[in-house]
ZADOVEX-639212 format. One record per residue: residue in three letters; residue number from 0; y, z, x of N, C-alpha, C in turn. Coordinates in steps of 0.05 Angstrom, whole numbers, plus 5000, padded with zeros to 4 digits. Layout:
N
VOTOR  residuo  num  nnorth   nup  neast  canorth  caup  caeast  cnorth   cup  ceast
VOTOR      ALA  NUM       Y     Z      X        Y     Z       X       Y     Z      X
...
This chain:
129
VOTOR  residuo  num  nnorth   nup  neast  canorth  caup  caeast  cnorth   cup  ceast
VOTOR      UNK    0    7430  3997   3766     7452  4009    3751    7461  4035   3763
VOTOR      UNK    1    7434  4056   3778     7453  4079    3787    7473  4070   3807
VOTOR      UNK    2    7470  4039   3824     7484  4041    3847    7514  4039   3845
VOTOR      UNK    3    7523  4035   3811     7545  4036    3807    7560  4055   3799
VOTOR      UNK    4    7545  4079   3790     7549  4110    3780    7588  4104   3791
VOTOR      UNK    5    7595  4103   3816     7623  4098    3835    7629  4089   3811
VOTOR      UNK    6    7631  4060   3802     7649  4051    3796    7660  4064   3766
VOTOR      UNK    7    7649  4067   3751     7648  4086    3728    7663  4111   3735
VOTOR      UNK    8    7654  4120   3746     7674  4143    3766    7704  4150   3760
VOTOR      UNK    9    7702  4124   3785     7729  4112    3794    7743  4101   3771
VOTOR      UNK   10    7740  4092   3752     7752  4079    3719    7748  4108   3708
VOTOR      UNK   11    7740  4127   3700     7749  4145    3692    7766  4165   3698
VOTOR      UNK   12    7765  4163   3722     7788  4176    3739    7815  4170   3736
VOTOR      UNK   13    7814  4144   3741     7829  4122    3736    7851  4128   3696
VOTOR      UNK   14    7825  4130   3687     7838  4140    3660    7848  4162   3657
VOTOR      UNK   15    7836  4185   3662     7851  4208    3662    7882  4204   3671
VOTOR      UNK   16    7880  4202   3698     7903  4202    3716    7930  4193   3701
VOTOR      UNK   17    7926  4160   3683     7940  4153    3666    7951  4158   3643
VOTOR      UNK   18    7926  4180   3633     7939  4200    3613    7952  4216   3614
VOTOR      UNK   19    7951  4238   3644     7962  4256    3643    7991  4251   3653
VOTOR      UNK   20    7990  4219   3665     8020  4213    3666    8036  4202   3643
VOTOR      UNK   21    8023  4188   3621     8028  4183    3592    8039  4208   3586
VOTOR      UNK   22    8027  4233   3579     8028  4255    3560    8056  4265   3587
VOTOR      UNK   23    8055  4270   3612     8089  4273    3615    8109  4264   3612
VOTOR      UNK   24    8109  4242   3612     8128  4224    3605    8139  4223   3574
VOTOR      UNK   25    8116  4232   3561     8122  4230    3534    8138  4263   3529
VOTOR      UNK   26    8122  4278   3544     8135  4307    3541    8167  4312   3549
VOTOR      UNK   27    8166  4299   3579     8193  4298    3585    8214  4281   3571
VOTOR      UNK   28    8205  4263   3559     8227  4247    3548    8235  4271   3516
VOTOR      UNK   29    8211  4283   3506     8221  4297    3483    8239  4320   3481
VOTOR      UNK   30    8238  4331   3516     8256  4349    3510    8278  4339   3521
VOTOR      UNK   31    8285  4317   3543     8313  4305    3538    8329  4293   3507
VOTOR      UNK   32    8309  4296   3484     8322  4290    3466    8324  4263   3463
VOTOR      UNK   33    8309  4244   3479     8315  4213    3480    8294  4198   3471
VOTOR      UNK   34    8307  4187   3439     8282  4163    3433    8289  4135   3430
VOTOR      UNK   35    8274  4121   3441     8275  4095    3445    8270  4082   3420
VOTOR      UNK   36    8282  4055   3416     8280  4047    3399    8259  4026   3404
VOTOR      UNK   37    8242  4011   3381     8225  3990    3395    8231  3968   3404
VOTOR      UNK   38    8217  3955   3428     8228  3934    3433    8205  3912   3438
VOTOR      UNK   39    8217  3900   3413     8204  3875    3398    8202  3848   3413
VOTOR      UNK   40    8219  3850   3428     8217  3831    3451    8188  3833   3472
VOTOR      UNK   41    8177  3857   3482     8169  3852    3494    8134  3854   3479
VOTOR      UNK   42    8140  3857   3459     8120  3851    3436    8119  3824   3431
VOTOR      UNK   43    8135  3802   3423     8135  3780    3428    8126  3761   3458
VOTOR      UNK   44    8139  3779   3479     8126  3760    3495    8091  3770   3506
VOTOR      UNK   45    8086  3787   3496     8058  3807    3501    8030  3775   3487
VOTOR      UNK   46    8048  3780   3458     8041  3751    3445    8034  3726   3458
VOTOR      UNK   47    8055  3719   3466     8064  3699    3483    8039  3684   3506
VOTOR      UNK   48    8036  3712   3522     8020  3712    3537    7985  3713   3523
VOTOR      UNK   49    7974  3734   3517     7961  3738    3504    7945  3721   3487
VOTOR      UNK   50    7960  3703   3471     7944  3678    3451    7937  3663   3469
VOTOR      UNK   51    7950  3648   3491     7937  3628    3503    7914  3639   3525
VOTOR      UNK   52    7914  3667   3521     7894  3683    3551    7871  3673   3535
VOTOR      UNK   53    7875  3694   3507     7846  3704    3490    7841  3664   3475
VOTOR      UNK   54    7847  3653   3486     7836  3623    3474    7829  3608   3502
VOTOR      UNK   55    7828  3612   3524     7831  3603    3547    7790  3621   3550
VOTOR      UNK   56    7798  3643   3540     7765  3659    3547    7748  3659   3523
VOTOR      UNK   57    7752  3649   3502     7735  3642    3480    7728  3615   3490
VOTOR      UNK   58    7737  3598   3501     7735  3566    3506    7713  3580   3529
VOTOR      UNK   59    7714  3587   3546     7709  3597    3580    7681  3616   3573
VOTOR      UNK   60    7677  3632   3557     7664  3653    3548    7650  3652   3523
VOTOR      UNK   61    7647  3636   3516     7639  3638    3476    7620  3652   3470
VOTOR      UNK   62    7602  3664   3482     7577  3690    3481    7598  3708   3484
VOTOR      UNK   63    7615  3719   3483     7633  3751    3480    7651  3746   3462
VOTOR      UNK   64    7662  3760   3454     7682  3760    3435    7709  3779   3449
VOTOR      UNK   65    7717  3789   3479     7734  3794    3485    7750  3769   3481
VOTOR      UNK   66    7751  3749   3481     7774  3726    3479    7778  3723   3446
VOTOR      UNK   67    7767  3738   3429     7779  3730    3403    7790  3751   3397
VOTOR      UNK   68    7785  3783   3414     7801  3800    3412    7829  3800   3417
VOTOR      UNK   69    7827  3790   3453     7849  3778    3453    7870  3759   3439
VOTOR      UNK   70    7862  3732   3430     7868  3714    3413    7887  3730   3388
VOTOR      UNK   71    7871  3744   3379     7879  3761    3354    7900  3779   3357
VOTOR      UNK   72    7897  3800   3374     7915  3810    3387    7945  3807   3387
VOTOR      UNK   73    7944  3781   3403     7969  3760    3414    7983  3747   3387
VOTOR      UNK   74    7966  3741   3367     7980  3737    3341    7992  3754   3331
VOTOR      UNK   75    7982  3775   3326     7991  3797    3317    8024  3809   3332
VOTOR      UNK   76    8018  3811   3360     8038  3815    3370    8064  3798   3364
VOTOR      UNK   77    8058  3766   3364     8077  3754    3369    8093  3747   3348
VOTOR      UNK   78    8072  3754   3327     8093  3764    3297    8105  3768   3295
VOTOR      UNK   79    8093  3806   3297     8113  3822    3293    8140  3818   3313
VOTOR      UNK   80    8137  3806   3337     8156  3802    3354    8177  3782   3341
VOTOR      UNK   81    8170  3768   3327     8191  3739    3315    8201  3751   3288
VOTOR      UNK   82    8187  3762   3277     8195  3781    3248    8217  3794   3259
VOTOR      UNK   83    8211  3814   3279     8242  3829    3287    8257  3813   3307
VOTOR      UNK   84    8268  3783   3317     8277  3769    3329    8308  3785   3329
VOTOR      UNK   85    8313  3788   3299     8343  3799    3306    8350  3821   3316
VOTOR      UNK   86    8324  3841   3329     8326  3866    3337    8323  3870   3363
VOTOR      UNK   87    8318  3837   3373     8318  3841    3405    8345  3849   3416
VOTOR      UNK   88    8336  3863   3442     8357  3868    3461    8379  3848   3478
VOTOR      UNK   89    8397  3846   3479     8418  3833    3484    8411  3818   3513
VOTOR      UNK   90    8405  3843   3525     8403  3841    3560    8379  3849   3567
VOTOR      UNK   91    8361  3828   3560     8325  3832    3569    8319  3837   3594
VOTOR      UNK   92    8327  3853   3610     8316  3862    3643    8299  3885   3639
VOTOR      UNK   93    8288  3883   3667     8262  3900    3668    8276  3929   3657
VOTOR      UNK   94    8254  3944   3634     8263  3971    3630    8243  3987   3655
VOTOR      UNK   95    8259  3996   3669     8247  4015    3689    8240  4052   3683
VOTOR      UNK   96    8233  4063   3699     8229  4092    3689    8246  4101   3695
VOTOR      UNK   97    8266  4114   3682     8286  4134    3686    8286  4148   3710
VOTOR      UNK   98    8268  4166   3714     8267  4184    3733    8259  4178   3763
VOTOR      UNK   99    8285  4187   3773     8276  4166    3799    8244  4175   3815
VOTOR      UNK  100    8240  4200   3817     8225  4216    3830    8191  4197   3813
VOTOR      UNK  101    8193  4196   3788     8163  4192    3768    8160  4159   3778
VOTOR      UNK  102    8184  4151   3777     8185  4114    3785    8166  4113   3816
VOTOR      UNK  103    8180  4129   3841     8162  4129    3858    8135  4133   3869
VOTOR      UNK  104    8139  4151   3851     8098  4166    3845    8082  4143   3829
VOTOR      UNK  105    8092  4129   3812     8084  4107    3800    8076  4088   3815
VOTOR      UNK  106    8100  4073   3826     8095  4058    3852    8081  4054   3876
VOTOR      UNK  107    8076  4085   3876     8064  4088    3902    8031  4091   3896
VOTOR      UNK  108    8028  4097   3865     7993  4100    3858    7984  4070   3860
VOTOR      UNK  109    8007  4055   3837     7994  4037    3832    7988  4021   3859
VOTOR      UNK  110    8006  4024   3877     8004  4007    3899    7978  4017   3915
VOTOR      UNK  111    7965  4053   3914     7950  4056    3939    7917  4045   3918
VOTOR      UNK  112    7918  4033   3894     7900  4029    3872    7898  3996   3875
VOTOR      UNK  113    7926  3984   3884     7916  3957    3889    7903  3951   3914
VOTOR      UNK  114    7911  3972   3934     7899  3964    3964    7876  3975   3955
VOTOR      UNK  115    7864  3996   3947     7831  4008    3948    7815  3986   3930
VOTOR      UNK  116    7832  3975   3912     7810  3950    3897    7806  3928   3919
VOTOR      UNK  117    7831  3917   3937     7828  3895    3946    7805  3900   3978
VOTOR      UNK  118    7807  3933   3984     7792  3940    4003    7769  3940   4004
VOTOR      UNK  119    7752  3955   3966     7733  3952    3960    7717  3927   3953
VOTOR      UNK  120    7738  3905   3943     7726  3878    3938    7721  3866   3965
VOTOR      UNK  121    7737  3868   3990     7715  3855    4016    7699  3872   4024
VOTOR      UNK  122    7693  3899   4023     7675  3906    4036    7643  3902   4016
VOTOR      UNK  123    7646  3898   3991     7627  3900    3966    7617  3871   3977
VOTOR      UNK  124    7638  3846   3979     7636  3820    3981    7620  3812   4010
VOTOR      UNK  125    7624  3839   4033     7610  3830    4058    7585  3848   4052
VOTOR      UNK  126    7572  3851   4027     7555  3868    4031    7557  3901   4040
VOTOR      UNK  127    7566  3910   4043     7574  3930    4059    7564  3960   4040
VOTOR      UNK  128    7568  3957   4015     7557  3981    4002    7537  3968   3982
């Protein structure tokens, strides 16, 4: 277990980082004065996805109960998503981040976070650490 102390690490890091970009985003949007309204759509399709995950890993998994979390979850979502049906958006395309500058810092984490996982999974997989 210490030899993983890293990965724990690295997932907390990982969390922070996401917060402190959560809590700007949320800051900046309050003093532009701009609030979004919800969108129930993508609450619906969250659902969508979601019910057949968390029943796919309760079947796959039945000693955990992450798949009934999930399962549950996905109901819930896809509810409330069909309850507000008439509140969906007209023109369902990707909502992107406003700011062009925060969109690329985004892009560019998440991307140097998928190469360090896919880096770390062959070198972990050839033995290597």
């Amino acid at each position: 277990m210490a030899g993983n102390n890293w990965i724990m690490i690295a997932i907390l890091v990982l969390i922070v980082l996401l917060g402190i970009i959560a809590i700007y985003a949320t800051i900046s949007a309050k003093k532009k004065g701009k609030k979004r309204k919800q969108n129930y759509y993508s609450l619906f399709m969250m659902g969508a996805i979601w019910v057949p995950f968390g029943a796919i890993m309760m079947i796959m998994f039945p000693e955990t109960t992450i798949g009934g979390i999930f399962f549950i979850l996905g109901w819930i979502y896809f509810v409330i998503g069909i309850i507000h049906k008439d509140e969906w958006d007209k023109k369902r395309g990707p909502y992107l981040i406003e700011n062009p500058t925060l969109r690329w810092i985004t892009i560019l984490i998440l991307g140097l976070l998928a190469l360090s996982g896919m880096i770390i999974y062959f070198i972990v997989r050839r033995g290597g650490i």
